[in-house]
N, C-alpha and C positions, 0 to 999 in steps of 0.2 A: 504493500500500500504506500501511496507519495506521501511524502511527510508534510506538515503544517509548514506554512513559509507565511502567514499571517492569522495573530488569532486576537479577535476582538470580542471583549465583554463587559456588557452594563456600558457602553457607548452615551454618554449624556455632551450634546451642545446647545449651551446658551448664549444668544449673540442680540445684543441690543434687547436685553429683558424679554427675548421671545424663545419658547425651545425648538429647535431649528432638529438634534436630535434625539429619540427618546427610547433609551434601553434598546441599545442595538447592540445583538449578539452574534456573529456568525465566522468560519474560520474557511482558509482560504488553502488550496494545498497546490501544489508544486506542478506544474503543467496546466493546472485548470483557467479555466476564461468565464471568469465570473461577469455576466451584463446586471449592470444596476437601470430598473427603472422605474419610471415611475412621472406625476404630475407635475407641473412646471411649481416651485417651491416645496418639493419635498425632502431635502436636505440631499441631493446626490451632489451638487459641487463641493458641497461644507461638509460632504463625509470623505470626498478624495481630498480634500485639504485637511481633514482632523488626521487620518490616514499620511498624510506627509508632516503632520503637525508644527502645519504654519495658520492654524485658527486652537485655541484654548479649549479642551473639553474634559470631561469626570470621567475615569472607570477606566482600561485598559487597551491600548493597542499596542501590541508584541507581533516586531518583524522578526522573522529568522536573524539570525547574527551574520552578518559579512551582504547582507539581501545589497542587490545596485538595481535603484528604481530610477526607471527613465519615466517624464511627465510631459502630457501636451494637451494644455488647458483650451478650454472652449474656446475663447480669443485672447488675444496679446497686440492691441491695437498699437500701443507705446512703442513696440520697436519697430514698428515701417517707419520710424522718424529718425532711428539711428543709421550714420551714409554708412553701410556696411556694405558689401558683394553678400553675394549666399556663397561667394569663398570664403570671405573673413568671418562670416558668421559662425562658419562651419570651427575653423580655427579656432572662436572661443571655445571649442570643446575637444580641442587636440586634434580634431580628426585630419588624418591625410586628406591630401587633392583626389587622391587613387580612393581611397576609402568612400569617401565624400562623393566623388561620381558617380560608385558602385550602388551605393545606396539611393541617391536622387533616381538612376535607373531604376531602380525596381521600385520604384514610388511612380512610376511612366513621368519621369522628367529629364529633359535631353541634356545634354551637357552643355549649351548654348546659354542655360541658366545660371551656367557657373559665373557667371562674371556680372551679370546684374545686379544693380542695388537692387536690396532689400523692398525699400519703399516703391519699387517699380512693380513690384508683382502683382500680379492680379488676388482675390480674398485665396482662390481656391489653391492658388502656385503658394502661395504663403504660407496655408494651412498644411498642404503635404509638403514643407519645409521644415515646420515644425515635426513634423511626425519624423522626417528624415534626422533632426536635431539631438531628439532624444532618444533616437536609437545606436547613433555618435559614439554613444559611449558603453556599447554593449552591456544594457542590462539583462539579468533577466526577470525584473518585473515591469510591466508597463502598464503606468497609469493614462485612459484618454478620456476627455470630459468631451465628450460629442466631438471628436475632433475633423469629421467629415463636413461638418458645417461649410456651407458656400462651396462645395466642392463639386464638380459636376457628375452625371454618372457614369461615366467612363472613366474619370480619376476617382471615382469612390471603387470603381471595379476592382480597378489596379492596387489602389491599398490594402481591400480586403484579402485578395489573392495573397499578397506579398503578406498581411499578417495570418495566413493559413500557412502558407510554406515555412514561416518564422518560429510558429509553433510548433510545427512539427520537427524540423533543422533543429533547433534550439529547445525546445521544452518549456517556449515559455511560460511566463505564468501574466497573466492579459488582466484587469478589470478595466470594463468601458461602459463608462454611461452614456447610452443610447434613446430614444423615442422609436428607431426602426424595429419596429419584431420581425421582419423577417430577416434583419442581419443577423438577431438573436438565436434563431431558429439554426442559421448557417454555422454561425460561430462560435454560440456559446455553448459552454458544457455546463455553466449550471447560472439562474437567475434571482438578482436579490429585489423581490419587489419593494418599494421603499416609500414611502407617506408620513414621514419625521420618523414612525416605527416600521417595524420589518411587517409589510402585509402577505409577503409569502417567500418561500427560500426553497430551490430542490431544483432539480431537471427540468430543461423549459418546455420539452414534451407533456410535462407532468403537471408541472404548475399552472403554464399560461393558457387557463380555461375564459373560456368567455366571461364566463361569473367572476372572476378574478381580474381580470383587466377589467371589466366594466364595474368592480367596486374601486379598482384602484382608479379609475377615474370619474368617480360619482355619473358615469351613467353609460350608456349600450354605446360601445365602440367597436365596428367590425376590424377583426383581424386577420392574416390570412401569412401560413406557416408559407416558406419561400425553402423550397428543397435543392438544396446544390445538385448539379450533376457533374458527376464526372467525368 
């Protein structure tokens, strides 16, 4: 059996006198691809951020010892203002030129990018930058807060691909807060429903019943599983 590589208990965040989380328990093990989801305000940003713990919270998060988490938040509007290249960018993170193109490739971005500022990018060249950013530094946990946002669906293809092939190559160990169920369906091995507290936890075969997404969003939401082929 993979071993725990994250284990959270009694999870409490309070932020501006409101509880954002409320007794959150669940543990995370070693290859798996945990998708968080859930309502727009139900604490999935402020739990990847209690989870890196750069927000204040009660009760327990225990990463494995030596864990290297790579992060790629919803947005980061502030740095298309810095003159950077998406070469120098890369560079804030050691990465090779060689290293650096290898990975924008498998993100489907051409090497014609390398030499662009930063602030020249269009949202979605921007967003699978980031993604190529924190992967820079060969983790093997990855945190991503919607990180497909703005991204078109031929560059969302290409990511999802390239983080199937990752997980398998590598063992990674994935949480992504998403809205899409059927990327959930593709990629995830297990789902944490979330509404400040845990509204449901297990296999998304298992869990994501119509009744269950339609309490998780106070009312009848159709869903529709999306089956990879091979």
């Amino acid at each position: 059996m993979s071993d725990v590589i994250l284990r959270v208990e009694n999870l409490n965040v309070r932020l501006n006198g409101e509880d954002v989380l409320i007794d959150l328990s669940f543990d995370v093990y070693d290859g798996e691809v945990l998708a968080i989801l859930g309502p727009n305000g139900a604490g999935k940003t402020t739990l990847l951020k209690a989870l890196l713990g750069i927000v204040p919270y009660k009760g327990i998060i225990k990463w494995r010892e030596g864990v290297k988490i790579g992060y790629v938040p919803q947005r980061l509007p502030f740095i298309k203002d810095v003159p950077l290249t998406v070469k120098e960018f890369f560079q804030l993170e050691n990465a090779s030129e060689n290293k650096a193109k290898e990975i924008l490739g498998n993100i489907g971005l051409g090497e014609e990018i390398f030499r662009k500022k930063v602030g020249d990018l269009s949202s979605g060249q921007f967003q699978r930058i980031l993604i190529g950013w924190a992967l820079a530094s060969d983790p093997n946990v990855l945190l991503f807060d919607e990180p497909l946002a703005g991204i078109d669906v031929g560059g969302q293809e290409s990511v999802y691909s390239f983080l199937e092939r990752l997980k398998e190559e590598r063992n990674l160990t994935i949480l992504f807060v998403t809205h899409e169920l059927s990327i959930i369906h593709r990629l995830a091995t297990k789902v944490l429903c979330l509404n400040k507290r845990m509204v449901c936890s297990g296999v998304p075969e298992e869990k994501l019943t119509q009744e269950v997404i339609s309490n998780l969003y106070s009312g009848h939401v159709k869903f529709y599983s999306h089956k990879h082929k091979e």
